[in-house]
C-alpha positions as CSV (number, residue, x, y, z in Angstrom):
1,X,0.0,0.0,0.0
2,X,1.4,3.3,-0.9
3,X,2.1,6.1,1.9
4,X,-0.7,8.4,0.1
5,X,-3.2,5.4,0.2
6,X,-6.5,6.2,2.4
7,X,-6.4,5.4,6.2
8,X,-8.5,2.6,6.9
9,X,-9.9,4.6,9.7
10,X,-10.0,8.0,9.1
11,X,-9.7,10.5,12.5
12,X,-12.1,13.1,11.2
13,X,-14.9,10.7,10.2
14,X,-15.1,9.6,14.4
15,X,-13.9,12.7,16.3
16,X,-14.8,13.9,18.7
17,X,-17.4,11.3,20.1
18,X,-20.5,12.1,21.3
19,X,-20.7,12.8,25.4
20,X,-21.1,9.6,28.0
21,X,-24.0,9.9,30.6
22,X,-21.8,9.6,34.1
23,X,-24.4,8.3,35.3
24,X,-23.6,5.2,33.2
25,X,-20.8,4.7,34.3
26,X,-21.0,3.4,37.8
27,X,-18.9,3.2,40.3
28,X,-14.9,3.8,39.1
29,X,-12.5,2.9,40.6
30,X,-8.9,5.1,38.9
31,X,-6.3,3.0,39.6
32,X,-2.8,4.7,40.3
33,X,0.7,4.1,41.9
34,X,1.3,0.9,42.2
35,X,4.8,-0.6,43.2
36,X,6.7,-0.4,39.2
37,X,10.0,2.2,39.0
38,X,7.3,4.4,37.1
39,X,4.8,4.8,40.2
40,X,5.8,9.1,40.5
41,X,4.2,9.0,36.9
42,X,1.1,7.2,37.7
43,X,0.7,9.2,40.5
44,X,0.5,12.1,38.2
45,X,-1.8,10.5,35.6
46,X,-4.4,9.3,38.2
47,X,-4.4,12.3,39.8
48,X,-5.2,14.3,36.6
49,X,-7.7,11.4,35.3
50,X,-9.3,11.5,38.8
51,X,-10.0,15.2,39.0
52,X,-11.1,15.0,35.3
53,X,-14.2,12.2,36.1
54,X,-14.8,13.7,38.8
55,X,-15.3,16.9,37.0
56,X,-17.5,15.4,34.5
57,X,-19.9,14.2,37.7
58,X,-18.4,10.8,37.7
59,X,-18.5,8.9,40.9
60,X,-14.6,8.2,40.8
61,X,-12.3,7.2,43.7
62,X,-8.6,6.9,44.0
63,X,-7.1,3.4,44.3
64,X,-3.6,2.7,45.2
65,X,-3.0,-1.2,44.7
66,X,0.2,-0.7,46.8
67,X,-1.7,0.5,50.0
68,X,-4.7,-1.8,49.0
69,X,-5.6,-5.5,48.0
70,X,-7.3,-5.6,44.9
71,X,-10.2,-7.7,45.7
72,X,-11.9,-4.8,47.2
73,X,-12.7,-3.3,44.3
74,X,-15.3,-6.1,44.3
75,X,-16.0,-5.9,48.0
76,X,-16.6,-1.7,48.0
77,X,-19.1,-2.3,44.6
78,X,-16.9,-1.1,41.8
79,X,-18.3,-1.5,38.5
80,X,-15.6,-0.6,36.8
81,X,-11.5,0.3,36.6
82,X,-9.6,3.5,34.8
83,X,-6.2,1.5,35.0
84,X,-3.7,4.4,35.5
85,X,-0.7,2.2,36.7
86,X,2.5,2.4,34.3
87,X,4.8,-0.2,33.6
88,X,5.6,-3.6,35.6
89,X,1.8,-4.8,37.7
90,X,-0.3,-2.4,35.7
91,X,0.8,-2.5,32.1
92,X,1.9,-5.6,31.8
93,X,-0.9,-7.9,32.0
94,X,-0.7,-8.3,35.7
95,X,-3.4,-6.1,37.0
96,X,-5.8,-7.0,34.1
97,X,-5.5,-10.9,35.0
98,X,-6.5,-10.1,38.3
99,X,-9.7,-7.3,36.9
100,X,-10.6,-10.5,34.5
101,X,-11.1,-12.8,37.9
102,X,-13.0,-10.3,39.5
103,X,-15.1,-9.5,36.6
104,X,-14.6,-5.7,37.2
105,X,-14.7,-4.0,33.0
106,X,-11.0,-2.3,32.9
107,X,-9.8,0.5,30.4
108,X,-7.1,-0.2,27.8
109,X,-5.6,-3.6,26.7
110,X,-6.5,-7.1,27.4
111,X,-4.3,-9.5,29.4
112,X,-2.5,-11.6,26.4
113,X,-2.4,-7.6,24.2
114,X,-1.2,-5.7,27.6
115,X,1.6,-8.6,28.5
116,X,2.8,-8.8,25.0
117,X,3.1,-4.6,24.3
118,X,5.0,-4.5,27.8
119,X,7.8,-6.7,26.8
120,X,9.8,-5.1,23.9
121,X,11.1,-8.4,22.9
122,X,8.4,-10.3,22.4
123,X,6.3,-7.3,20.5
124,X,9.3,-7.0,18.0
125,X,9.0,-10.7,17.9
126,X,5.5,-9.7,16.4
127,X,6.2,-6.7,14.5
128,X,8.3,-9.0,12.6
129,X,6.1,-11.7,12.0
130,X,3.7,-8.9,10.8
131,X,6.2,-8.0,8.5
132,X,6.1,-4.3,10.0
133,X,9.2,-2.4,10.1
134,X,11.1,-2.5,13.5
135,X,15.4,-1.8,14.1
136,X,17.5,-4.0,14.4
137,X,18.1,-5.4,17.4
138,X,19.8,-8.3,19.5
139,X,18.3,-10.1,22.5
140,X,20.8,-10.3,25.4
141,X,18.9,-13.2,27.5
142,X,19.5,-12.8,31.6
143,X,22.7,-14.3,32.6
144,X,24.4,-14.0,29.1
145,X,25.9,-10.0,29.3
146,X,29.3,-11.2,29.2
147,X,32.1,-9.5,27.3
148,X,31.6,-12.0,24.2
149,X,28.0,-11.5,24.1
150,X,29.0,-7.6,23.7
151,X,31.0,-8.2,21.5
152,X,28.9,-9.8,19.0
153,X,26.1,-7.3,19.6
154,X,28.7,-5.0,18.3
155,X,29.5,-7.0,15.0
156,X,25.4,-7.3,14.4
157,X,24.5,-3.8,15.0
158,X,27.6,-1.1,15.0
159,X,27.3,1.9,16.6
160,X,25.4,3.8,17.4
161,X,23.6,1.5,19.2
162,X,20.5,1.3,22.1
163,X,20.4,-0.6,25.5
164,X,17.3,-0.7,27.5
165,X,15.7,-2.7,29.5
166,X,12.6,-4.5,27.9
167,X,10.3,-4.4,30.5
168,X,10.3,-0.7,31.3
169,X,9.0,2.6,30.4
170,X,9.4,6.4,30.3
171,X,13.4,5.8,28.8
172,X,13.8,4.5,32.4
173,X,17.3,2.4,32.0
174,X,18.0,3.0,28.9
175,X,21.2,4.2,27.0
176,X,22.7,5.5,23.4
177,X,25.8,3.7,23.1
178,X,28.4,5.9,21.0
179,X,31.6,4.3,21.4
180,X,32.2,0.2,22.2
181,X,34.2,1.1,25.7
182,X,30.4,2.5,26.8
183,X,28.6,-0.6,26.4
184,X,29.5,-2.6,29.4
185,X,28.0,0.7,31.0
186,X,25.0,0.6,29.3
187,X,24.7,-3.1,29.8
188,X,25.0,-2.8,33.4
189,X,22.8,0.3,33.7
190,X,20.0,-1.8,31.8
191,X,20.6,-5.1,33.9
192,X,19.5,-2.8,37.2
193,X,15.8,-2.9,36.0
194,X,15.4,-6.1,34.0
195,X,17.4,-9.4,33.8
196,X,16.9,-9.5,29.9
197,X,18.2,-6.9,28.2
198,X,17.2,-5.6,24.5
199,X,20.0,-3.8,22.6
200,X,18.7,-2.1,19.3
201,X,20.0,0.1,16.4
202,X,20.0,3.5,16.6
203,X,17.6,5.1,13.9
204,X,19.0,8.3,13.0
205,X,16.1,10.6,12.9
206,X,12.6,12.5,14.4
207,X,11.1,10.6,16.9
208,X,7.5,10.9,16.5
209,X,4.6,9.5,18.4
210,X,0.7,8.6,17.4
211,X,-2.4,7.5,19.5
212,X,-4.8,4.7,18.6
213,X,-8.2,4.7,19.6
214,X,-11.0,1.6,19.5
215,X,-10.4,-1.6,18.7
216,X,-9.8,-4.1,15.5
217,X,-10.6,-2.7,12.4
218,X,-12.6,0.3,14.0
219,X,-9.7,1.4,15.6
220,X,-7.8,4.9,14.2
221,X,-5.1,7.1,14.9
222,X,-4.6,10.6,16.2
223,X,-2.5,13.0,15.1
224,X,0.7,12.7,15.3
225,X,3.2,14.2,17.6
226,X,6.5,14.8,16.6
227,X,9.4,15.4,19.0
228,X,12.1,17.9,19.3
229,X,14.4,17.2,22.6
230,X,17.2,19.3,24.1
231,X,20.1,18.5,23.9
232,X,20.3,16.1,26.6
233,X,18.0,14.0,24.8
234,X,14.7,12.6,25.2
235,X,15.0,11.4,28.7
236,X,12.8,10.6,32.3
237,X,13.8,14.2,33.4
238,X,13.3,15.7,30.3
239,X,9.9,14.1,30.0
240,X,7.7,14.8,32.8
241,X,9.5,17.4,34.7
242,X,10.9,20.2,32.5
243,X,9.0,22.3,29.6
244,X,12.6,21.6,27.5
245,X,11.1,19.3,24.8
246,X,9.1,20.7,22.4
247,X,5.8,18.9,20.7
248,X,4.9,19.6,17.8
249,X,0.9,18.7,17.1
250,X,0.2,19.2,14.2
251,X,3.8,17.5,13.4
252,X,4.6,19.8,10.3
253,X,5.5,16.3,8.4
254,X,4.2,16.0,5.2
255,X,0.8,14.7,4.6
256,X,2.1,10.9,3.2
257,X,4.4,10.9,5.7
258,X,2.0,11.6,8.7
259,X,-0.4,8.6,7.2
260,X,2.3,6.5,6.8
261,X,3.2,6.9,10.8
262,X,-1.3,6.7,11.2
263,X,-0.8,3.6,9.2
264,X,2.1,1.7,10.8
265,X,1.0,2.9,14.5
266,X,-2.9,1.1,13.5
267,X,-1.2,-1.8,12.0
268,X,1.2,-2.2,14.9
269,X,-2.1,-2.1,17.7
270,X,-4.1,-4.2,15.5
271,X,-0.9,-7.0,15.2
272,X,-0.4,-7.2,19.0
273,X,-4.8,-7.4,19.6
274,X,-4.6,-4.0,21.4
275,X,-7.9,-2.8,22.2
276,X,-9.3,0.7,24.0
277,X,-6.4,3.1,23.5
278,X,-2.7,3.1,22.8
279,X,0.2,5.0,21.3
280,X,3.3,3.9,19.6
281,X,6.7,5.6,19.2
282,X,8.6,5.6,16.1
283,X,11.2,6.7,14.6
284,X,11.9,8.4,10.5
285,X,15.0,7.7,9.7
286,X,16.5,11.1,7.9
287,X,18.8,9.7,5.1
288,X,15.1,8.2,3.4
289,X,12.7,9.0,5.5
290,X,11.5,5.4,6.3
291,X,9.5,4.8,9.2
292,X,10.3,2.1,12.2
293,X,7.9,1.2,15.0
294,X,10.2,1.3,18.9
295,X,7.5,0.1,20.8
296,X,3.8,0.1,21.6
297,X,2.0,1.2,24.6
298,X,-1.3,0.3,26.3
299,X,-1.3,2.3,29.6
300,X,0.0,5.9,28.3
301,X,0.6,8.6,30.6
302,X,-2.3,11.2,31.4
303,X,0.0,14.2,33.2
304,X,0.1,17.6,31.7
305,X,3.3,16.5,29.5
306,X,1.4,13.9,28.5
307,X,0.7,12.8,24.6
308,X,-2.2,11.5,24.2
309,X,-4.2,14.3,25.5
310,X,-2.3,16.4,23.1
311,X,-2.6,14.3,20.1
312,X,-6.8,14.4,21.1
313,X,-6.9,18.0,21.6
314,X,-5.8,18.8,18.2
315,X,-9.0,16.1,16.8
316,X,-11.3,18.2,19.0
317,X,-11.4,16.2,22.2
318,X,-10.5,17.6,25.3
319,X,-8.9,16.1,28.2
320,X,-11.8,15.3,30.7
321,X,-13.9,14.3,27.4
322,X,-11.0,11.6,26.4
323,X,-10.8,10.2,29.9
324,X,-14.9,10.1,30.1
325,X,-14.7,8.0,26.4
326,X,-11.9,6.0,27.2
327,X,-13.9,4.8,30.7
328,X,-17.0,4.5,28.5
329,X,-15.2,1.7,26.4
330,X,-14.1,-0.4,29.4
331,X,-13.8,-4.3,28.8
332,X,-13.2,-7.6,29.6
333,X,-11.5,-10.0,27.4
334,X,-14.4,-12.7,28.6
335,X,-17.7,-10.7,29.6
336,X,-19.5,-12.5,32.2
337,X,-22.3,-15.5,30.8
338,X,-26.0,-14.1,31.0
């Protein structure tokens, strides 16, 4: 399909939705914190998808599942969950096994999508198998970091060169690799947060990001986001806690260009069985502009540097109208018999 093809899903055709009665919407519990190395973030996003229900006359409560056990969500009458929680326990499959037991509808991702997504290995694993385009990268399993292992990642990717650990988020861990005398560094940095490691070529280029609402084929993308980072790069502090990035929405690419990031963001979602909401980071490479998919993920942030939000804003949706929408479409992989 050509990069000026039609989206299968067009933004415009579905945006904004229309409003969603609160009073539909139960009981919600907005789930928050949690015990991963990204629980400052979650904090953040809860907090602003908490105030934002609440706003729209939604009886929502906070729910920390590191002060509380989660079966009383089912005890207090929930009927039903705004997962919040970032990385390991909330995105990764963890927290929506234990939603799926207790038969309470969740936002975002089911288990098998959520687990997948969370683990860089295994979604490249897929991307691959999709035939979607994805860099390079080696798989450094736990236990086998040594100095010949290095060395061959080295031979199979050259430098530059990425280590991070698969099984985080928010560039926590991770490191560009310039010189071969920095990768035990980066290899031990990595090995700090996750026993496997993932070691990937660097794409020279604009990092760009795009949303995906819904689910199978009626799920579309957002506008996408393109990134301009200091300096200092693209990193945790950088983030969430300084106004030194900037985001560009509308991106300024060119019009095939910003469908053909729409169209590889919906095809990777639709490939890993993503359902509810999600946004994938990618990279165009700048010597011909080709496009490769980083990663995919099903719990994004919500704070005020958040993407999603901004991506939404610019189809016509505001903040407290996404979060309302998003709790609207809350699931279960297997819905309780009649």
């Amino acid at each position: 399909m050509s990069a000026d093809a039609a989206l299968p899903s067009s933004p415009a055709a579905t945006f904004p939705p229309p409003p969603v009665d609160p009073a539909a919407l139960g009981k919600v519990a907005v789930l928050f914190g949690g015990r991963s190395a990204e629980r400052e973030i979650s904090l953040m996003s809860g907090g602003g998808v908490l105030s934002a229900l609440r706003g729209r006359g939604v009886d929502a409560h906070g729910f920390d599942p590191a002060d509380r056990p989660l079966d009383e969500l089912k005890r207090a009458g929930y009927d039903r969950a705004f997962i919040a929680l970032h990385g390991r326990h909330g995105e990764d499959g963890c927290v929506q096994g234990a939603l799926e037991l207790l038969g309470i509808p969740y936002t975002g991702s089911g288990v098998m999508a959520s687990a997948i997504a969370m683990d860089k290995v295994m979604s490249k694993r897929i991307f691959l198998a999709e035939g979607l385009s994805t860099p390079a990268h080696v798989h450094l399993r736990a236990g086998d970091h040594g100095p010949e292992r290095q060395a061959e990642v080295l031979k199979q990717l050259g430098l530059p060169l990425v280590v991070k650990p698969p099984r985080e988020g928010s560039s926590i861990g991770i490191s560009k690799v310039m010189r071969a005398e920095d990768l035990p560094a980066a290899v031990a940095l990595a090995a700090k947060y996750d026993a496997d490691l993932l070691c990937e070529a660097f794409i020279d280029g604009e990092e760009v990001t795009c949303p995906v609402l819904g689910a199978g084929e009626s799920a579309h993308a957002l506008p996408v986001i393109r990134i301009v980072p200091p300096e200092a790069g693209y990193d945790y502090k950088n983030k969430y806690f300084t106004d030194e990035v900037r985001y560009l929405c509308p991106s300024g690419l060119p019009a095939a260009e910003e469908r053909a990031v729409q169209r590889l963001a919906l095809e990777a979602y639709r490939a890993l069985g993503c359902r509810g909401w999600g946004r994938a980071d990618l990279m165009i490479r700048r010597s011909d502009r080709k496009v490769f998919l980083l990663e995919m993920n099903t719990s994004p942030g919500m704070t005020g540097h958040s993407l999603v939000p901004m991506s939404a804003r610019e189809a016509g949706m505001s903040y407290e109208a996404l979060c309302s929408h998003l709790l609207s479409q809350a699931a279960l992989d297997t819905p309780p018999q009649a």
